[in-house]
C-alpha positions as a Markdown table, in Angstrom:
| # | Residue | x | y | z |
|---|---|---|---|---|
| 1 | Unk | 285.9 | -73.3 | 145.1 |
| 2 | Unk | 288.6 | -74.9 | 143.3 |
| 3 | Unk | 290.0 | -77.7 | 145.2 |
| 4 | Unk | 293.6 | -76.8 | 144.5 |
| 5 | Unk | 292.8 | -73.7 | 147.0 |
| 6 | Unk | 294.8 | -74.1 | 150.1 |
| 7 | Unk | 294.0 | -73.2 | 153.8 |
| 8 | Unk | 296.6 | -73.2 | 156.5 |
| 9 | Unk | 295.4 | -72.3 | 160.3 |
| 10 | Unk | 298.0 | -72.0 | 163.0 |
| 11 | Unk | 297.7 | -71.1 | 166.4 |
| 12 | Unk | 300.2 | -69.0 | 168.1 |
| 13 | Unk | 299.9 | -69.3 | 172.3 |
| 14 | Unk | 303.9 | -68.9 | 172.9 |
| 15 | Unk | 305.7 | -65.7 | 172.5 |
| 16 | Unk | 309.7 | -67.0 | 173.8 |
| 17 | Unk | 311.3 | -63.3 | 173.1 |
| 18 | Unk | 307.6 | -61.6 | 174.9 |
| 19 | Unk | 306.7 | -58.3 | 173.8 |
| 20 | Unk | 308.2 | -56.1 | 171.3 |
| 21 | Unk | 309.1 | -58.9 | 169.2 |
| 22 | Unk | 308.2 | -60.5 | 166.4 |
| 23 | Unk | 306.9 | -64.2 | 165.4 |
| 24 | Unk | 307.1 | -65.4 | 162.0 |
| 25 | Unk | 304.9 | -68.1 | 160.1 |
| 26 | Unk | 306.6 | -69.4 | 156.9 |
| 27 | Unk | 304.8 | -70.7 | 154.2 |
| 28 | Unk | 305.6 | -71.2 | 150.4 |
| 29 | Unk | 303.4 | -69.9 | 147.2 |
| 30 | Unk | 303.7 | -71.8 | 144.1 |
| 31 | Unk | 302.9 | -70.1 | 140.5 |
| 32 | Unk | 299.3 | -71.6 | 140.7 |
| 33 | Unk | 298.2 | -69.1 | 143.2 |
| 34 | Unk | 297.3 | -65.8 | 142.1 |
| 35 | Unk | 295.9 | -64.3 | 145.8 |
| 36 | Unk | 297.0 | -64.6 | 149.2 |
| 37 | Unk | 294.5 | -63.8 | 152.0 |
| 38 | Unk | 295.6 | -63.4 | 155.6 |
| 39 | Unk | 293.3 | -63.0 | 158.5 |
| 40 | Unk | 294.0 | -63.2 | 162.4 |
| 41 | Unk | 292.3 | -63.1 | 165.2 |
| 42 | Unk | 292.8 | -62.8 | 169.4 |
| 43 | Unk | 291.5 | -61.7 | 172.5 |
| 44 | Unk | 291.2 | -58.0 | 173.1 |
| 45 | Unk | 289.4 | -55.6 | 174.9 |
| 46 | Unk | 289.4 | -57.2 | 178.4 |
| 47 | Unk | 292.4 | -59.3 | 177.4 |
| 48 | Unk | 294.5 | -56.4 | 176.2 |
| 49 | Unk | 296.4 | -58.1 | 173.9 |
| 50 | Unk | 298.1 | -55.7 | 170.6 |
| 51 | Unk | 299.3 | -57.9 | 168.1 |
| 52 | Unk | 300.4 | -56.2 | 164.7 |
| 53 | Unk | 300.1 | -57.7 | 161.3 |
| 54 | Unk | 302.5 | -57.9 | 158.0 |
| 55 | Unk | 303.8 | -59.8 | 155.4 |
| 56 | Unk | 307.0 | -60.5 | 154.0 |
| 57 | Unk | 307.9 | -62.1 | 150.8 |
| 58 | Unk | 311.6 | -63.8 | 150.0 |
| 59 | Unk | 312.9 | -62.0 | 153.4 |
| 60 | Unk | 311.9 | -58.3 | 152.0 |
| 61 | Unk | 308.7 | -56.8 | 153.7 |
| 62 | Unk | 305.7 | -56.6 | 151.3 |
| 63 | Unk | 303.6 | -54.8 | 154.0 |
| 64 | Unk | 302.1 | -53.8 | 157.1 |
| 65 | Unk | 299.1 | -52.7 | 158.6 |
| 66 | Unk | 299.2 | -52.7 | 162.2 |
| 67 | Unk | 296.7 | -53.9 | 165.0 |
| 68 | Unk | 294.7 | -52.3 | 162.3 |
| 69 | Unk | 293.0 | -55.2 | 160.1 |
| 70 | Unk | 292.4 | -58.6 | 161.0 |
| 71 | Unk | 292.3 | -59.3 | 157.0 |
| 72 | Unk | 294.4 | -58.9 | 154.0 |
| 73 | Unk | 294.8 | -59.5 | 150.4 |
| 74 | Unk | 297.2 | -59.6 | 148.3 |
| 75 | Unk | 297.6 | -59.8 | 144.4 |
| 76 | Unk | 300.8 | -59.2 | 141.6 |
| 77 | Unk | 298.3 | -55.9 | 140.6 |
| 78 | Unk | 296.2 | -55.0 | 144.0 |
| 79 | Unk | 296.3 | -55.6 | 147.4 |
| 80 | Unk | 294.8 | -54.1 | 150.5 |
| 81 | Unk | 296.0 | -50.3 | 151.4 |
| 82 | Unk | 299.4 | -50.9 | 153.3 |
| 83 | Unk | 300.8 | -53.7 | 151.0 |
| 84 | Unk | 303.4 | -53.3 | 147.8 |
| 85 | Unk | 302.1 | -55.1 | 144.3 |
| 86 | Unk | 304.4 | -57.1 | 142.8 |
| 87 | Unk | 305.0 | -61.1 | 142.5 |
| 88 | Unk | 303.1 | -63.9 | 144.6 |
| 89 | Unk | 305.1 | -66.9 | 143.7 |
| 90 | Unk | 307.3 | -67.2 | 146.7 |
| 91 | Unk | 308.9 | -68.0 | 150.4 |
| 92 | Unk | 306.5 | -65.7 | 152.6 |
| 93 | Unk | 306.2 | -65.0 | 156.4 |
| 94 | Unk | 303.1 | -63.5 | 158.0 |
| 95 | Unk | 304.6 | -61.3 | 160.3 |
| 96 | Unk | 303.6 | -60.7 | 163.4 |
| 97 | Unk | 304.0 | -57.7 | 166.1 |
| 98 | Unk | 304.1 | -58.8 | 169.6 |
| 99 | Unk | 302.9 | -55.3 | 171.4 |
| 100 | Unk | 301.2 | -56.8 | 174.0 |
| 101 | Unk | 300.7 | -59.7 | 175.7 |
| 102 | Unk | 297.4 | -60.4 | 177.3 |
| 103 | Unk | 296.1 | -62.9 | 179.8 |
| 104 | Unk | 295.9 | -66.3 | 177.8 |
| 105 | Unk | 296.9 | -64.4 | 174.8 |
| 106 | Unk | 296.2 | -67.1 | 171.8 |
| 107 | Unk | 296.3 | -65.8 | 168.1 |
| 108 | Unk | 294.4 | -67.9 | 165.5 |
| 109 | Unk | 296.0 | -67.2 | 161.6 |
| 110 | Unk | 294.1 | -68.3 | 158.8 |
| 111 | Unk | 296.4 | -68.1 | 155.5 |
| 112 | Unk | 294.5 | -69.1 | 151.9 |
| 113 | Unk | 295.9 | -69.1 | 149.1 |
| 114 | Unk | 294.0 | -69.0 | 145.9 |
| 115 | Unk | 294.8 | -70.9 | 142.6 |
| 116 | Unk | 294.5 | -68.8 | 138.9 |
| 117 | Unk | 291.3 | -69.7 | 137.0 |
| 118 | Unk | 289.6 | -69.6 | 134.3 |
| 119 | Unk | 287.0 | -66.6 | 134.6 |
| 120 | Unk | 285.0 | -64.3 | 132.1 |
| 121 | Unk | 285.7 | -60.7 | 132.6 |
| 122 | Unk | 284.3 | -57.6 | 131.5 |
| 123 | Unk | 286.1 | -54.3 | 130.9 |
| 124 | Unk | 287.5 | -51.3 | 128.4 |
| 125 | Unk | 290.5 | -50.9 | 126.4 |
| 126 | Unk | 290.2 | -47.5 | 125.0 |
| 127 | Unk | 289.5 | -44.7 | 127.1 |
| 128 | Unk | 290.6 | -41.0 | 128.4 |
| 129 | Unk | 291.7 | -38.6 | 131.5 |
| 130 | Unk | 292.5 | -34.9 | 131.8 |
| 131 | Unk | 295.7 | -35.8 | 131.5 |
| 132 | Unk | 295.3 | -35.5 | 127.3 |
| 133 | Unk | 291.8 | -34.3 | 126.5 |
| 134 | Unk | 289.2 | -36.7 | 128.6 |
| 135 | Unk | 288.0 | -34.0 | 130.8 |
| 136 | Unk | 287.9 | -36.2 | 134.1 |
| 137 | Unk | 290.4 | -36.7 | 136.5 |
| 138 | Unk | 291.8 | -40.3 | 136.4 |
| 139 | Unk | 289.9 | -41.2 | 139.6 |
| 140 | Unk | 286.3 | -40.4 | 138.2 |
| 141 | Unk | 287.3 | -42.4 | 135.0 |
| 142 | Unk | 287.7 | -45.3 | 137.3 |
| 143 | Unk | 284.3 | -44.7 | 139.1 |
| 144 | Unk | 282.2 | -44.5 | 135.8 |
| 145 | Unk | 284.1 | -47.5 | 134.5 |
| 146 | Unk | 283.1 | -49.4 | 138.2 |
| 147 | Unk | 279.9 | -48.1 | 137.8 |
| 148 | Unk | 279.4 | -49.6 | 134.2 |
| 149 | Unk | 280.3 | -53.1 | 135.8 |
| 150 | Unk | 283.6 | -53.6 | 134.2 |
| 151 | Unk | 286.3 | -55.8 | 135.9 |
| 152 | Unk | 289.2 | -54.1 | 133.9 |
| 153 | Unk | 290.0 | -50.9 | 132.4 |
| 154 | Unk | 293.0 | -48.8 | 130.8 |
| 155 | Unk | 293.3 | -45.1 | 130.3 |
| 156 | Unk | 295.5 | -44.8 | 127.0 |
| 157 | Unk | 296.1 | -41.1 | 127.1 |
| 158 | Unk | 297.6 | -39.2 | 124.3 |
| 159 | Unk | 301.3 | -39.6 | 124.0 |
| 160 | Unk | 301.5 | -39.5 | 127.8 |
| 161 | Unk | 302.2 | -41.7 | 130.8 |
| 162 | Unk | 301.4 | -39.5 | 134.0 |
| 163 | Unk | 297.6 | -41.2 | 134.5 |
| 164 | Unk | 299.4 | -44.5 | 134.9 |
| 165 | Unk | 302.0 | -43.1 | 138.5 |
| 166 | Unk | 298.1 | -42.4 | 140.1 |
| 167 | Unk | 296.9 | -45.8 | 141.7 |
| 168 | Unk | 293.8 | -46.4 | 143.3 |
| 169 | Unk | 293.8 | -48.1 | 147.0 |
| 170 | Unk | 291.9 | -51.7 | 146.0 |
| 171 | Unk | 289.3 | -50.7 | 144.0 |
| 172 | Unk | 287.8 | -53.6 | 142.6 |
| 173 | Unk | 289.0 | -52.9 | 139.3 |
| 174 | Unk | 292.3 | -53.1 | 137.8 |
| 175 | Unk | 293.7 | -50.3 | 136.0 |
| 176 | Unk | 295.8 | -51.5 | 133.2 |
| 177 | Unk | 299.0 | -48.9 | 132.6 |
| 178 | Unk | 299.0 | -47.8 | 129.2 |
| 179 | Unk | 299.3 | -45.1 | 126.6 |
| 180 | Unk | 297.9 | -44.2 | 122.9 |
| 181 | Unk | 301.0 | -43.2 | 120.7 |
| 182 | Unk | 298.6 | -40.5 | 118.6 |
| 183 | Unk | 300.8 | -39.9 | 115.4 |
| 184 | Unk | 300.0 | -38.2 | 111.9 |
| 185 | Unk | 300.3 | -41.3 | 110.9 |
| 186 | Unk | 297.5 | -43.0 | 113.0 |
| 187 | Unk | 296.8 | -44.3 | 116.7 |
| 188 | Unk | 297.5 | -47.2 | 118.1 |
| 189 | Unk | 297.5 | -48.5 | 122.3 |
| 190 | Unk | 300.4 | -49.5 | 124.3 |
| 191 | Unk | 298.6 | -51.8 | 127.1 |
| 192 | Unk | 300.4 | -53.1 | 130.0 |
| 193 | Unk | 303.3 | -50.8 | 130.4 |
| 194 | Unk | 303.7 | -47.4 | 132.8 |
| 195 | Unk | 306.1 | -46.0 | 130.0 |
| 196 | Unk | 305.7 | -48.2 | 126.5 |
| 197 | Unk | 308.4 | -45.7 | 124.8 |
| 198 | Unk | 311.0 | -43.6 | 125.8 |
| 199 | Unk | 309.9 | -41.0 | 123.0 |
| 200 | Unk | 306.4 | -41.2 | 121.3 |
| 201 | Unk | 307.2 | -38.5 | 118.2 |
| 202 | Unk | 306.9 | -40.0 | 114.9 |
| 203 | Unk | 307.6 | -38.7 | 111.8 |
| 204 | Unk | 307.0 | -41.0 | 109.4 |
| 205 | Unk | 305.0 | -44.3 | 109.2 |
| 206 | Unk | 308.3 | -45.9 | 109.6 |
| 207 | Unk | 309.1 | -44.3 | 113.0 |
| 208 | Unk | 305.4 | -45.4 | 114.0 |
| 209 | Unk | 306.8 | -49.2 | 113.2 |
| 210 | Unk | 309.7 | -48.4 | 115.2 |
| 211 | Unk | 307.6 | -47.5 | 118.2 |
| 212 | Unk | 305.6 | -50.2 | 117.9 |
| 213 | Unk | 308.5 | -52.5 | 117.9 |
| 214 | Unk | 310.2 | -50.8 | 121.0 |
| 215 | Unk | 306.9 | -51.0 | 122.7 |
| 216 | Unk | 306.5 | -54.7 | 121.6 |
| 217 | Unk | 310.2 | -55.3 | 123.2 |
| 218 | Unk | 309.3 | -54.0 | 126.2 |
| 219 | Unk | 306.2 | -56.5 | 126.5 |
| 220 | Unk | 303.2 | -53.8 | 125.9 |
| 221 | Unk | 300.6 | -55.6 | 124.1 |
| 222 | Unk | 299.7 | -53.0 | 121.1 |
| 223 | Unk | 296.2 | -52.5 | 119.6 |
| 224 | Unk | 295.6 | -50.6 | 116.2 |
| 225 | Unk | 292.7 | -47.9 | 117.0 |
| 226 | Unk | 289.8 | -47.1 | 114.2 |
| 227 | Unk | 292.3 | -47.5 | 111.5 |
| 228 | Unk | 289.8 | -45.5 | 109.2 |
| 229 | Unk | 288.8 | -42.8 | 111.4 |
| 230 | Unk | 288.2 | -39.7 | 109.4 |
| 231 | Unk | 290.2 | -37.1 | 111.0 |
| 232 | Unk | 293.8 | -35.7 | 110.4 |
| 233 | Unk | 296.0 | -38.3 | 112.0 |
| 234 | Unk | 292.9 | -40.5 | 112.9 |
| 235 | Unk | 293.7 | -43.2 | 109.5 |
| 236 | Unk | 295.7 | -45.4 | 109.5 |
| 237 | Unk | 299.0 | -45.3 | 107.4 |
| 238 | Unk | 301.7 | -47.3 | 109.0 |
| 239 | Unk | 300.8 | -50.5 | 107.3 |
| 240 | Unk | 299.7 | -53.9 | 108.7 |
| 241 | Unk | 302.6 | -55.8 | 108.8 |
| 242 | Unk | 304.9 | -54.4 | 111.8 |
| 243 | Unk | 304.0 | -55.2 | 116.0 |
| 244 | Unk | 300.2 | -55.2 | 117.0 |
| 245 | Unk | 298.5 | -57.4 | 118.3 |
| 246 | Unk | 294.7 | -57.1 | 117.7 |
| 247 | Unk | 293.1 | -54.5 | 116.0 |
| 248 | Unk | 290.2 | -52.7 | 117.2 |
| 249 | Unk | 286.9 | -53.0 | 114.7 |
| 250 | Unk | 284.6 | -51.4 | 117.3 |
| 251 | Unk | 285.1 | -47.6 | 118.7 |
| 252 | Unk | 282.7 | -46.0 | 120.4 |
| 253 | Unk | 279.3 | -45.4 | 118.3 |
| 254 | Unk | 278.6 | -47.8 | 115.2 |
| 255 | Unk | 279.9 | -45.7 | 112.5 |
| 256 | Unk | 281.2 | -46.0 | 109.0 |
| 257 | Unk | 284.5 | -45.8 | 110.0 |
| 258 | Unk | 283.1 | -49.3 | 112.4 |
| 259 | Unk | 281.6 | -50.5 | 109.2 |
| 260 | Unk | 284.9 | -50.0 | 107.0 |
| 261 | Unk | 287.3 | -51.4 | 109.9 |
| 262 | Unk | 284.8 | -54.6 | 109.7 |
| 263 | Unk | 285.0 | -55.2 | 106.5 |
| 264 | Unk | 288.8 | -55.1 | 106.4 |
| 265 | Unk | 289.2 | -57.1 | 109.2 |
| 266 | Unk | 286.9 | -59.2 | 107.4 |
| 267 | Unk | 289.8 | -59.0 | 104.1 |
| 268 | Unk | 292.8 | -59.3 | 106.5 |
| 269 | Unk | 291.2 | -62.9 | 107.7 |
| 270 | Unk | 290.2 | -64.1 | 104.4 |
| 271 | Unk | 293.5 | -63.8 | 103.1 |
| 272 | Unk | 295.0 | -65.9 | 105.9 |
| 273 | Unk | 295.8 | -63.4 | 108.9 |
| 274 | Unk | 295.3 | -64.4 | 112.1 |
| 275 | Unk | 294.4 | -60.9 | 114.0 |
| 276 | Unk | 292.8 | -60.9 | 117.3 |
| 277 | Unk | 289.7 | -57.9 | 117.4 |
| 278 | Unk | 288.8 | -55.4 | 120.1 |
| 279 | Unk | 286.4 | -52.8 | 120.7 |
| 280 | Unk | 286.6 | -49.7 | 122.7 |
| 281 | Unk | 284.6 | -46.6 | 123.9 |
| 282 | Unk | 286.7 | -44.2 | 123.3 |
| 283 | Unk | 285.5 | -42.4 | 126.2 |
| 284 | Unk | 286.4 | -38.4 | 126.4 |
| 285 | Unk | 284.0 | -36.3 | 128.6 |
| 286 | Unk | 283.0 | -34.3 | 125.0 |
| 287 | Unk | 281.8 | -37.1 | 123.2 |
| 288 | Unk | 279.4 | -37.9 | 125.9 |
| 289 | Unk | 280.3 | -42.1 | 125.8 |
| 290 | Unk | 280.1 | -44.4 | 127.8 |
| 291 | Unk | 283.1 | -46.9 | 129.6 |
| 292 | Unk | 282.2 | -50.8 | 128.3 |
| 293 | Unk | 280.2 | -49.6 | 125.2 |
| 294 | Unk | 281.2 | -51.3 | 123.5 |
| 295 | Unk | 283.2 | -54.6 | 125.9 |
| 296 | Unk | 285.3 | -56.8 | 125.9 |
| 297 | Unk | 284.1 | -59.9 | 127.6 |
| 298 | Unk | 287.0 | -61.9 | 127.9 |
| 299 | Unk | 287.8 | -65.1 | 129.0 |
| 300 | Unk | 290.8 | -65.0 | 130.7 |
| 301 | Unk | 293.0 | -68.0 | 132.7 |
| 302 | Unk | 293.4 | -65.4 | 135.7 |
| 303 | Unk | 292.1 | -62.2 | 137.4 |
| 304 | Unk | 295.6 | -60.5 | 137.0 |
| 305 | Unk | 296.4 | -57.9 | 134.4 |
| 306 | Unk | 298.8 | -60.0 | 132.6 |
| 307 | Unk | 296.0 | -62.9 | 132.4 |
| 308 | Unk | 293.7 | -59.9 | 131.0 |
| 309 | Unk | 296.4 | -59.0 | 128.0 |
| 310 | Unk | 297.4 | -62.5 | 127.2 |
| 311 | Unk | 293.4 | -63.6 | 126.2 |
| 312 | Unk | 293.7 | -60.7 | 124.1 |
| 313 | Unk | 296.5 | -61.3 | 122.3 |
| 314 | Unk | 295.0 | -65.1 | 122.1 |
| 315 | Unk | 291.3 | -63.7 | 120.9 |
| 316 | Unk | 289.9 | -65.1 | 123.6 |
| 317 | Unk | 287.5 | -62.2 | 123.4 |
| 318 | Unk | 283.8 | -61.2 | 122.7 |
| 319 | Unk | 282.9 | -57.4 | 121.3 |
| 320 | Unk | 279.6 | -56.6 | 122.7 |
| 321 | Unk | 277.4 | -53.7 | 123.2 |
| 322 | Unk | 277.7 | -53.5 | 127.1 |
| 323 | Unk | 278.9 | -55.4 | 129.9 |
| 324 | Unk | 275.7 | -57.0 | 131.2 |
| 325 | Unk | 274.2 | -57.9 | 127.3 |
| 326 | Unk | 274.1 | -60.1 | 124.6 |
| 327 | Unk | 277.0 | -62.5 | 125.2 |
| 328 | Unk | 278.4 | -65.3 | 123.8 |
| 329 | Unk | 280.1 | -68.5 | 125.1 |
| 330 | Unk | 281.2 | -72.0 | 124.4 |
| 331 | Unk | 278.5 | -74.7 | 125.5 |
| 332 | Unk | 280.6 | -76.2 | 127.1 |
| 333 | Unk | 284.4 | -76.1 | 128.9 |
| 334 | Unk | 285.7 | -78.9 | 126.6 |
| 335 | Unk | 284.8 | -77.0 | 123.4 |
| 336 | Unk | 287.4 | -74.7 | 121.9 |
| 337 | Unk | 287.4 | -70.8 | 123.3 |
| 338 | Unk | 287.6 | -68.1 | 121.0 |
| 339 | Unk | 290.3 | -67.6 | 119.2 |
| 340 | Unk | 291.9 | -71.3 | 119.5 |
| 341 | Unk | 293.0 | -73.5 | 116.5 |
| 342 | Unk | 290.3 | -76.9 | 115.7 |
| 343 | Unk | 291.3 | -79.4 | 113.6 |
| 344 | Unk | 288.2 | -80.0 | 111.0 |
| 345 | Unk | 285.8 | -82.0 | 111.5 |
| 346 | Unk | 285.7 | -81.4 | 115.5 |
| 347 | Unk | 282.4 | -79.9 | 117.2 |
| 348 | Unk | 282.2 | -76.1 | 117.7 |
| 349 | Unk | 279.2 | -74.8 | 120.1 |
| 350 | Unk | 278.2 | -71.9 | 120.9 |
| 351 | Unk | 275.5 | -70.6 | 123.2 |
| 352 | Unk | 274.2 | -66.6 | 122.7 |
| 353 | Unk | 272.1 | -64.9 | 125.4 |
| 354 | Unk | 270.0 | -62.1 | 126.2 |
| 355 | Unk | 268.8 | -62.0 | 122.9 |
| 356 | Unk | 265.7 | -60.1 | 121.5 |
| 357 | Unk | 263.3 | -60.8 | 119.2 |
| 358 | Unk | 264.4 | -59.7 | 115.8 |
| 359 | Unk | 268.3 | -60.1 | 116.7 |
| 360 | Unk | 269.9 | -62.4 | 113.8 |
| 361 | Unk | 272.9 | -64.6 | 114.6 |
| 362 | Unk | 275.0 | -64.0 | 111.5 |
| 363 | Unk | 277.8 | -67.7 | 110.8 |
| 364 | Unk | 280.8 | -66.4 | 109.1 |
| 365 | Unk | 283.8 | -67.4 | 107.0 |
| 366 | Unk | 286.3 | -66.8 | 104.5 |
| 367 | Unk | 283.6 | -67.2 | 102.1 |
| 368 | Unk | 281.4 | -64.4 | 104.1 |
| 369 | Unk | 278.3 | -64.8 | 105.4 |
| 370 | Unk | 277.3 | -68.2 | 104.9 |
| 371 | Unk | 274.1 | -68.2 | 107.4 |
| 372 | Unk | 272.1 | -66.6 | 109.0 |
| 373 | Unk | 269.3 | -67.1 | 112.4 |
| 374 | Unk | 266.5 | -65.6 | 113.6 |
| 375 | Unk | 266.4 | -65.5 | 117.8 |
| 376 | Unk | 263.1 | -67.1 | 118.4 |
| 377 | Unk | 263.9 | -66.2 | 122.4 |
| 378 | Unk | 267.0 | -65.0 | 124.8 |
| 379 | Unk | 269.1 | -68.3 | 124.2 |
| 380 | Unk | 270.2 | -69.9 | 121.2 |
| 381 | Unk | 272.8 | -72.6 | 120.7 |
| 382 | Unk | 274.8 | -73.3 | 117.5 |
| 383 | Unk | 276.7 | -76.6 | 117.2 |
| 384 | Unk | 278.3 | -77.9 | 113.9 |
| 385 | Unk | 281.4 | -79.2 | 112.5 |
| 386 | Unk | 284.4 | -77.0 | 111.8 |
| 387 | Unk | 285.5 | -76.5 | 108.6 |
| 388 | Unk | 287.5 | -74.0 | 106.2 |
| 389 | Unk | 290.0 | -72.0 | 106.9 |
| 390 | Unk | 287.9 | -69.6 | 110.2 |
| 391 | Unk | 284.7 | -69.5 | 111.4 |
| 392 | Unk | 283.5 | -66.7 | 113.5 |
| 393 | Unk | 280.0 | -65.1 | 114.6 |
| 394 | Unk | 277.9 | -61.7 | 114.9 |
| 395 | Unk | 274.4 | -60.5 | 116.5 |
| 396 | Unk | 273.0 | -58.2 | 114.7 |
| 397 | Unk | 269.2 | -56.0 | 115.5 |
| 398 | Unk | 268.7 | -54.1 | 112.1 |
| 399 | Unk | 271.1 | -52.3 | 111.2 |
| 400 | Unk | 272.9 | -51.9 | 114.8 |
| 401 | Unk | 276.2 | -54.6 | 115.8 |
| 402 | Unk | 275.0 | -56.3 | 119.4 |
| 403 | Unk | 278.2 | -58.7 | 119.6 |
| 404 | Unk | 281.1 | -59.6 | 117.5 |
| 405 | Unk | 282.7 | -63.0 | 118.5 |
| 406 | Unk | 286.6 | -63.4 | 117.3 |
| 407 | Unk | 287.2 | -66.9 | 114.9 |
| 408 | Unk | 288.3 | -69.8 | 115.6 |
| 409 | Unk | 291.0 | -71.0 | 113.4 |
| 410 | Unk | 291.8 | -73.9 | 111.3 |
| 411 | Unk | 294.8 | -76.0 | 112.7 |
């Protein structure tokens, strides 16, 4: 535990107004903290004492939960059934409900409040409902992305926004809001946002643009999806010069339309770009995929939804076949994370595991492939000097992708 965490206790054994009143305990939440847990506790039973439980935040209520709970959490993007999402920063009160006053009533509040931190996180970027042509109802999306170990997911319908109004109760998972504007033109995802644009029809390449940049304006962080898909609409044609973000090199199964997107992201970088990649499943009930195959493992400065979108706009990000496989970290928390600008000369490390014998770790830059090595067990580290203009890694097993790192960049 972080020693910037914070624990207040207080006790309460006098109640001035009595019962059916309220005491408040005031206490202040800087933008560090990124959860707020609450738990109380008093005599009952015998004692029959009924003291309620809330929250408020800036003098507005946040929530309530009764005699019900004795603990609570709270997030911007979850928080126990009974409390409102929103910001944490803050004046707050726990709020309590004086019902009944017992003999030698005494009420014990714990409030901690828990800084942001850097954590690795697992989840899916691409996926569908019922609500286009998924062929499962937004709640089983969630379980099968749960059950695939992911910590994050978004269901980027087609052209619609009525999968992000259903919310789970604090499921362990958050459900990033978003959308996939599906165009003649091409597809690309809207993440972050309930409603991205106020009309997704496009009728030329420039109105995709034009989307993008509303989307972009309202702060949805935009992906480009298989940009060489083979199906009517499925290519991409709008160009790579108006709002994304990253661009997604992995969909679903490795395919030649995977292999194609590679190799152009490949171009893109070698001719100076700086584009962050992604992967996605894809997932519709039809195609018979999975949620996090491929994942993003990403490292992110937070647990909250917006930490998740910033690392990948930053690249902080690792494409790999599943959640719980081959991964791929820096060796240690002073070297540079994916994605980051080094100056040359400084050390890069990286350590890869759960490898397999004959997985290659493949060193590229600009120039292409400039190494390659053999696993020789489920761990290996690579350390050198950077240099050039990027320098990013794969692990390969034959002919079959097992993780795609994004670069780091020259300063």
């Amino acid at each position: 535990m972080s020693h910037r965490d914070q624990t207040i206790t207080r006790i309460i054994d006098s109640f001035p107004e009595g019962e059916k009143s309220f005491v408040e305990i005031p206490f202040d939440v800087g933008p560090e903290i990124e959860r707020i847990e609450v738990s109380y506790h008093y005599p009952f039973g015998g004692g029959g004492s009924v003291i309620d439980l809330g929250v408020a935040r800036n003098g507005r209520m946040r929530g309530w939960t009764g005699s019900e709970r004795g603990h609570i959490t709270l997030e911007a993007d979850r928080a126990t059934p009974g409390y409102d999402l929103g910001p944490i920063p803050g004046q707050w009160h726990v709020v309590l409900g004086i019902v009944k006053i017992g003999p030698d009533c005494k009420i014990e509040v714990q409030i901690r409040l828990i800084t942001r931190r850097r954590q690795w996180l697992a989840g899916e970027l691409h996926s569908h409902s019922e609500h286009s042509d998924g062929g499962v109802t937004v709640l089983d999306a969630i379980h099968r992305a749960r059950a695939s170990g992911l910590d994050f997911m978004a269901i980027t319908d087609h052209n619609t926004v009525s999968q992000n109004i259903i919310r789970p109760d604090d499921p362990g998972i958050h459900v990033i809001p978003a959308m996939e504007l599906t165009s003649f033109y091409g597809h690309t995802n809207f993440l972050g946002l309930e409603r991205p644009v106020d009309d997704w029809r496009c009728r030329s390449p420039q109105d995709v643009a034009e989307k993008m940049e509303e989307a972009r304006a309202k702060g949805a962080t935009i992906v480009i999806n298989h940009p060489f898909q083979n199906s009517a609409g499925g290519r991409w044609q709008a160009g790579f010069d108006g709002a994304f973000d990253a661009y997604e090199i992995w969909n679903g199964n490795w395919s030649v339309m995977n292999e194609q997107g590679l190799a152009f992201w490949q171009e893109l970088l070698a001719a100076g770009r700086r584009i962050p990649a992604t992967g996605g499943s894809d997932f519709h009930l039809k195609n018979r995929r999975r949620h996090g195959r491929p994942c993003n493992r990403i490292c992110a400065e937070g647990s909250a939804i917006a930490d998740v979108l910033a690392a990948v706009r930053a690249g902080a990000n690792v494409i790999t076949f599943a959640p719980d496989e081959t991964m791929a970290r820096p060796s240690a928390e002073d070297l540079p994370l994916f994605g980051a600008q080094v100056a040359a000369g400084k050390p890069i490390g990286v350590t890869f595991n759960g490898l397999a014998d004959g997985d290659e770790v493949r060193i590229i830059t600009e120039f292409g492939l400039i190494e390659t090595r053999a696993a020789s067990g489920d761990i290996m580290v690579v350390e050198q000097a950077f240099a050039g203009r990027f320098l990013r890694f794969e692990v390969w097993h034959g002919k079959d992708p097992k993780l795609f790192t994004n670069p780091f960049y020259a300063e």
